[in-house]
N, C-alpha and C positions, 0 to 999 in steps of 0.2 A: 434165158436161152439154155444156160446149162444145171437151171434148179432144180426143185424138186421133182419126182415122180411118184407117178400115183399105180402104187403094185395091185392089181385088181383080185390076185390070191388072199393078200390082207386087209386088203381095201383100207388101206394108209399110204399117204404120202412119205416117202423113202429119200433123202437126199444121196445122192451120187458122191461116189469118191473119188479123190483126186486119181488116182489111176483110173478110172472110167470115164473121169472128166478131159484125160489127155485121150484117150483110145478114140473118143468123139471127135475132139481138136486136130487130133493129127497133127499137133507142133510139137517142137521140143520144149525145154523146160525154159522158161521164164531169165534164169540165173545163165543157160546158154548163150541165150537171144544176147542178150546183157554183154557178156564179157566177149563175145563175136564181134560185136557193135565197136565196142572197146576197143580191139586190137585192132581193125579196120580203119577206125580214127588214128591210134597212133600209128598204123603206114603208112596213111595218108600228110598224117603231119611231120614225120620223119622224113619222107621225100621231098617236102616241100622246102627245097630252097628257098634263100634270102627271106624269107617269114616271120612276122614276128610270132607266130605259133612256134615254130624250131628254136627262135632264139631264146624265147621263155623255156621250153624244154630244155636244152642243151644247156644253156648258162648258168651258172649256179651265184644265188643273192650272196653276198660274202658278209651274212648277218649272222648274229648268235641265234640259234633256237631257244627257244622257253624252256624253262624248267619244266619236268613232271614228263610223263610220256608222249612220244614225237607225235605231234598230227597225222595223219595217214594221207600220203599224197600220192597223185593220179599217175605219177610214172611209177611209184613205189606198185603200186595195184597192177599196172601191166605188165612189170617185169615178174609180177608174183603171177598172174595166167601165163605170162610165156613161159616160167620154168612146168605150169604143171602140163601145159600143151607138148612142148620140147624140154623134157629134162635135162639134154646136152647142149641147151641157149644159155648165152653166158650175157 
């Protein structure tokens, strides 16, 4: 759909670039769509009383984490899009 093209000045097939491949699409970028989706779920699952989606969120396992660097977890990743959406989100 969005492959090559055939420039008839050089008469060679030309691949398009990502800035022309969005100017065609008319969407935003990929990594948008993503972290919108993201913060939409955790609204949704924030509101959600008596849930067990809220109670896995909110409660925290009173385990030790593993040695070496922390895993990267899914509340850690939206509180990192809400500070860069709202800087003054605490």
């Amino acid at each position: 759909m969005y492959g090559p093209v055939y420039n008839p000045d050089t008469q060679v097939w030309e691949g398009r670039s990502n800035k022309q491949i969005k100017q065609l699409h008319g969407k935003g970028s990929i990594t948008q769509f993503v972290k919108g989706a993201r913060l939409e779920w955790a609204g949704h699952a924030w509101r959600a009383d008596n849930s067990i989606v809220k109670k896995v969120l909110v409660n925290n396992l009173n385990r030790k984490r593993p040695r070496g660097r922390p895993k990267q977890r899914w509340l850690d990743t939206v509180k990192r899009d809400m500070k860069k959406l709202r800087p003054d989100w605490n």
